[in-house]
C-alpha positions in Angstrom: 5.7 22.4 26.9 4.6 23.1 23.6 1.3 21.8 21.6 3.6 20.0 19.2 5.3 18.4 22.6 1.5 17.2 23.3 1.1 15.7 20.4 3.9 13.6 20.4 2.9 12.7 23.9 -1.1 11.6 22.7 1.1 9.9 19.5 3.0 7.7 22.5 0.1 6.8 24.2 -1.6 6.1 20.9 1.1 3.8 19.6 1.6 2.1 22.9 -2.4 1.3 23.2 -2.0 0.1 19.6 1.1 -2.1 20.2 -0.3 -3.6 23.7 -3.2 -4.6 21.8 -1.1 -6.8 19.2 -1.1 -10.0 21.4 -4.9 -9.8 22.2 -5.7 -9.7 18.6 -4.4 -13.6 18.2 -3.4 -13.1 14.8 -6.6 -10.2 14.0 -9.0 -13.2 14.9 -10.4 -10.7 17.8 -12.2 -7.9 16.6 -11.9 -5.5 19.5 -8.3 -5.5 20.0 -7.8 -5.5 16.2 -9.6 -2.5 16.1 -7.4 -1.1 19.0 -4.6 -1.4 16.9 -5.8 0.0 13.3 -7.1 2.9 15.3 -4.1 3.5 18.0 -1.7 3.1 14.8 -4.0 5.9 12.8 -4.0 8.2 15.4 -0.1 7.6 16.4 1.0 8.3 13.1 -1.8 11.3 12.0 -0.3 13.3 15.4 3.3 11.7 14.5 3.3 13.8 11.1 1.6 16.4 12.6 4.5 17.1 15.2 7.0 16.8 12.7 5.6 19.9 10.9 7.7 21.8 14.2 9.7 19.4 16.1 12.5 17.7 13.4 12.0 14.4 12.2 15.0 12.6 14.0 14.1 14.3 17.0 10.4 13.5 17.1 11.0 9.7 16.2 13.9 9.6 18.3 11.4 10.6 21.3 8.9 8.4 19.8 10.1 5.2 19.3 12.3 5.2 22.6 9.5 6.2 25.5 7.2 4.1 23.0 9.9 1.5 23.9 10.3 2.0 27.4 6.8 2.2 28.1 5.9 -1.0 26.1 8.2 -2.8 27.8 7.1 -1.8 31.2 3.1 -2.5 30.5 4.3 -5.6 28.6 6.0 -6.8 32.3 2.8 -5.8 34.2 -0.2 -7.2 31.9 1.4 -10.4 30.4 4.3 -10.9 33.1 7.2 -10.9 30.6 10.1 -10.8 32.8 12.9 -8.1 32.6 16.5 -8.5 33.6 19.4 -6.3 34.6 20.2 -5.8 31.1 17.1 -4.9 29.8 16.4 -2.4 32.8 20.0 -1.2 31.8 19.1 -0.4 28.6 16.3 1.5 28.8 17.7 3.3 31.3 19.5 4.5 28.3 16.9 5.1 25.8 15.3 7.6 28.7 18.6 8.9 29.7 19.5 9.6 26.1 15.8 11.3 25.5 16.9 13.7 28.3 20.1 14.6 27.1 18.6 15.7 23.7 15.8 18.0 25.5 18.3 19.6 28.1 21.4 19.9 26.1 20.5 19.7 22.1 19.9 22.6 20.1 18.0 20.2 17.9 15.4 20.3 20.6 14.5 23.7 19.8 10.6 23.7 18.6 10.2 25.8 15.0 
């Protein structure tokens, strides 16, 4: 796995810190998570157009915004018991299936 590969990976974790943090900030009226967020967003999009210096732009969002997704989701289940049904678990089964596809098949794939 390359650095750029890494990168996108911390910007995941970054945006899905950032994102999980929302509700806690009840509205920005709670300093701590509302800093959470400014700072998981910052760093997110800092390594986000970092990445895209080697890894093209659909690609890199593409990855991005679906594990982002599919992680999100899952936490969002766990810590505030939002409740996911066939469907859901259906489709992002398909966000991480189509994610694969791209990396094993997709020339686009192919790190600069």
């Amino acid at each position: 796995m390359t650095s750029a590969y890494w990168l996108l990976a911390l910007a995941i974790i970054a945006e899905v810190i950032a994102t999980l943090s929302l509700k806690a900030t009840q509205g920005f009226t709670q300093w701590l998570p509302s800093v959470a967020v400014i700072v998981g967003y910052g760093v997110a999009f800092i390594c986000l157009s970092i990445v895209v210096k080697t890894i093209p732009l659909g690609l890199a969002y593409a990855i991005w915004t679906g594990i982002g997704t599919v992680l999100i989701t899952l936490f969002a289940a766990y810590l505030y018991q939002q409740a996911l049904d066939l469907p859901a678990i259906i489709g992002m089964s398909l966000i991480v299936a189509g994610v694969i596809v791209i990396q094993l098949f997709s020339k686009t794939a192919e790190v600069s």
